[in-house]
Wavefront OBJ file of the C-alpha trace (Angstrom):
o trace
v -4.018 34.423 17.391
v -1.826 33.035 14.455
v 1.235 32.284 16.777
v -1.903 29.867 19.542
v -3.228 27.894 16.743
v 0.373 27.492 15.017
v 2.037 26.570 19.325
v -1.176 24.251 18.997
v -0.942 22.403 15.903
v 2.888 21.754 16.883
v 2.003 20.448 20.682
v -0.381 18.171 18.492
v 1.900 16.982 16.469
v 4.516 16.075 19.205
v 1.584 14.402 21.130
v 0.927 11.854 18.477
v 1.468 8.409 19.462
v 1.783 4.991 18.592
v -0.640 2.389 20.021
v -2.110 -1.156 19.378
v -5.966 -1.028 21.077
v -6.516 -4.963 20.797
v -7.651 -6.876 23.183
v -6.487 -10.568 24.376
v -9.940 -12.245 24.146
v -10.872 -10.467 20.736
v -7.275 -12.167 19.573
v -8.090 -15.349 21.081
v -11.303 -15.454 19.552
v -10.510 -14.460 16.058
v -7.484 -17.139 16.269
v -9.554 -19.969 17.533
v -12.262 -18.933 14.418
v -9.506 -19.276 12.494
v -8.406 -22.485 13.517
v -11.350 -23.658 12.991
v -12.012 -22.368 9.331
v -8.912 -23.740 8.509
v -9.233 -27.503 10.156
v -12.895 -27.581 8.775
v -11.829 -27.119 5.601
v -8.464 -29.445 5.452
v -6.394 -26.374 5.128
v -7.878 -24.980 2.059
v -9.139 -21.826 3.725
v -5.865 -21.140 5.379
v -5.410 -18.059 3.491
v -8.965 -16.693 4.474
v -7.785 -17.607 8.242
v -4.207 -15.214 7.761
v -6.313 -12.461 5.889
v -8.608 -12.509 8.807
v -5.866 -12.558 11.475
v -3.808 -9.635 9.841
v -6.656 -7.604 9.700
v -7.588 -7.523 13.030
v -4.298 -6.696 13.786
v -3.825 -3.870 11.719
v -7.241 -2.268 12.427
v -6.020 -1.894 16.100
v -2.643 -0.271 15.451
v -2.430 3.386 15.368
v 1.044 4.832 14.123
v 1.598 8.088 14.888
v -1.870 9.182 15.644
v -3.116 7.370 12.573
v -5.270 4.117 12.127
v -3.558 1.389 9.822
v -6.218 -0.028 7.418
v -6.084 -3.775 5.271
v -7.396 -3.768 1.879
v -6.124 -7.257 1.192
v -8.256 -10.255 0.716
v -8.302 -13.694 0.718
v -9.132 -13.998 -2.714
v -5.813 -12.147 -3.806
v -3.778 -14.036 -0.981
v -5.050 -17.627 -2.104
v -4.011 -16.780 -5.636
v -0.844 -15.958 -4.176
v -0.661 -19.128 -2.092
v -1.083 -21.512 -5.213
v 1.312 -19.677 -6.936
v 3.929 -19.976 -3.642
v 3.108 -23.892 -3.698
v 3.533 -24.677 -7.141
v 7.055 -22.655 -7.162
v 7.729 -24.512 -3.760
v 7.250 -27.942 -5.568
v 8.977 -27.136 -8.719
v 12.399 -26.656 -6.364
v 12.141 -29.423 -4.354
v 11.364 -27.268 -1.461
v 13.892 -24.456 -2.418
v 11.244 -21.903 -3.247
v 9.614 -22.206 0.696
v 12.581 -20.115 1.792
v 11.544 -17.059 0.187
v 7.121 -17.352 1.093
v 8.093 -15.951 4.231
v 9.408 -12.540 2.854
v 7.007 -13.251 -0.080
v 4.285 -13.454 2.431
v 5.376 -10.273 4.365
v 5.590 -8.088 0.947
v 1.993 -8.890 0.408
v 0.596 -7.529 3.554
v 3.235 -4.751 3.446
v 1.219 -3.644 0.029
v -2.119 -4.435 1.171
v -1.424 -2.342 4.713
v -2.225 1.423 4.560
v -2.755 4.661 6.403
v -6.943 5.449 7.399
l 1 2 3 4 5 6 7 8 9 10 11 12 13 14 15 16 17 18 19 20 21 22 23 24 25 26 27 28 29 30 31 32 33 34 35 36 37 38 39 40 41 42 43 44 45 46 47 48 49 50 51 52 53 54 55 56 57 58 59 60 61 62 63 64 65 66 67 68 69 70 71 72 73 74 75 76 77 78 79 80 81 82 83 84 85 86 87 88 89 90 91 92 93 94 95 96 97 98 99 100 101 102 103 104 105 106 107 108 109 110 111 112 113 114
């Protein structure tokens, strides 16, 4: 019975897959909220609206039979975002190269295993 369960666990294993479960008018809507949030507000609330975006995102991938989870906020990411701006306008512009990667190493922290 030892050698079933262990042939088991290891078809398991082999059968776990990768997978995004989204669907195209959930993405529509939350980008169109978005939008909105962040026109009605002059941009201020952009952060909330890329918080928002990236969550839905990562709350319908599964990698490798596992459910990604976002812990970030946009609290943290608007802190963040003043921080990028005032660096940005300090060097003439120089600094807006690097938000981009600064950008992705925030979500990269803030993006975890269920």
């Amino acid at each position: 019975m030892g050698a079933l369960h262990m042939n088991t666990a290891a078809m398991n294993y082999g059968s776990r897959e990768s997978y995004f479960d989204g669907k195209l008018i959930e993405y529509i809507g939350w980008c169109l909220a978005g939008w909105l949030v962040t026109v009605c507000t002059f941009g201020i609330c952009y952060p909330w609206s890329v918080v928002m975006l990236y969550r839905w995102k990562v709350e319908h991938t599964v990698v490798e039979g596992q459910r990604l989870r976002f812990d970030g906020t946009a609290v943290s990411l608007f802190g963040q975002w003043i921080k990028w701006f005032l660096l940005t306008l300090i060097t003439l512009g120089i600094y807006g190269f690097w938000v981009v990667i600064k950008l992705e190493q925030w979500r990269t922290k803030h993006t975890h295993f269920q």
